[in-house]
C-alpha positions as CSV (number, residue, x, y, z in Angstrom):
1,X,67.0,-27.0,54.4
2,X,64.4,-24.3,55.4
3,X,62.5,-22.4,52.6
4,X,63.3,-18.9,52.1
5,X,60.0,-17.1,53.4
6,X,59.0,-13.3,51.8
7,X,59.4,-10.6,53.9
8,X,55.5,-10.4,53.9
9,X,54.5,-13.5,54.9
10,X,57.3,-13.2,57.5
11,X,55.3,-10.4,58.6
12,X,52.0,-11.9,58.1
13,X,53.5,-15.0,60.9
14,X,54.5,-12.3,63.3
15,X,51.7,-10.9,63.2
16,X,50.0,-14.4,63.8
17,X,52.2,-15.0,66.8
18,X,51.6,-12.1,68.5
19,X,48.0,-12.7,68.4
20,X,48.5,-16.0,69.5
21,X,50.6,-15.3,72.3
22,X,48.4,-11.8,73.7
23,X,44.6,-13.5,73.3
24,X,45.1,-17.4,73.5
25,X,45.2,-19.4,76.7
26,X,48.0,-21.6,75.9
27,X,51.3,-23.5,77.5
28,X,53.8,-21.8,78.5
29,X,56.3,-24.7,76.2
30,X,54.0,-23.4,73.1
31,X,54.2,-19.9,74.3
32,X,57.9,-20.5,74.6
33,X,58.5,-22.0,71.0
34,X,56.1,-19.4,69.4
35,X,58.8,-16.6,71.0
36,X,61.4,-18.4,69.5
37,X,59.9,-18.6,65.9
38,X,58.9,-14.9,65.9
39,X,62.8,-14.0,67.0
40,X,63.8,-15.9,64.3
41,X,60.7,-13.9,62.1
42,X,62.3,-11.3,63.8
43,X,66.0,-11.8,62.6
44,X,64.5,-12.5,58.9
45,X,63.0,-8.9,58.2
46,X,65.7,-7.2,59.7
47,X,68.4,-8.8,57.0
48,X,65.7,-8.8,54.2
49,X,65.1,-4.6,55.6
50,X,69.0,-4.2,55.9
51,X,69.7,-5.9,52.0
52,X,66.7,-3.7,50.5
53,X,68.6,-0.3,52.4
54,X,71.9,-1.8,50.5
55,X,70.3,-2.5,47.4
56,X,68.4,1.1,47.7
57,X,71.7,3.5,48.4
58,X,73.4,1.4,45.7
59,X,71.1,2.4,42.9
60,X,71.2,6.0,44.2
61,X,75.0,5.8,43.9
62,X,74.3,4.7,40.4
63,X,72.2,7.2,39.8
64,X,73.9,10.6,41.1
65,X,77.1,8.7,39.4
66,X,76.1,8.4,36.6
């Protein structure tokens, strides 16, 4: 089972990989599987984003409601 990552350092990696993959010479398989990691990065802070907008416009709900 994969550990859950923080939306930071999910950030942090992407960051990492697009370094990697504008400056370094490197193969195009590596190139390839660092894509494929930061789509998957990618997929991570979008849900993490999306819960925090759910989480955010429930307490507001809460809060005009009550």
């Amino acid at each position: 089972m994969k550990k859950e990552i923080k939306f930071e350092e999910a950030l942090e990696r992407l960051a990492e990989i697009n370094e990697k993959l504008e400056s370094e010479e490197i193969s195009l398989d590596d190139s390839i599987k660092l894509f494929k990691e930061g789509l998957e990065l990618s997929k991570l802070c979008q849900k993490k984003l999306d819960e925090a907008k759910l989480e955010i416009e429930k307490v507001e709900i809460d809060w005009i409601g009550g």
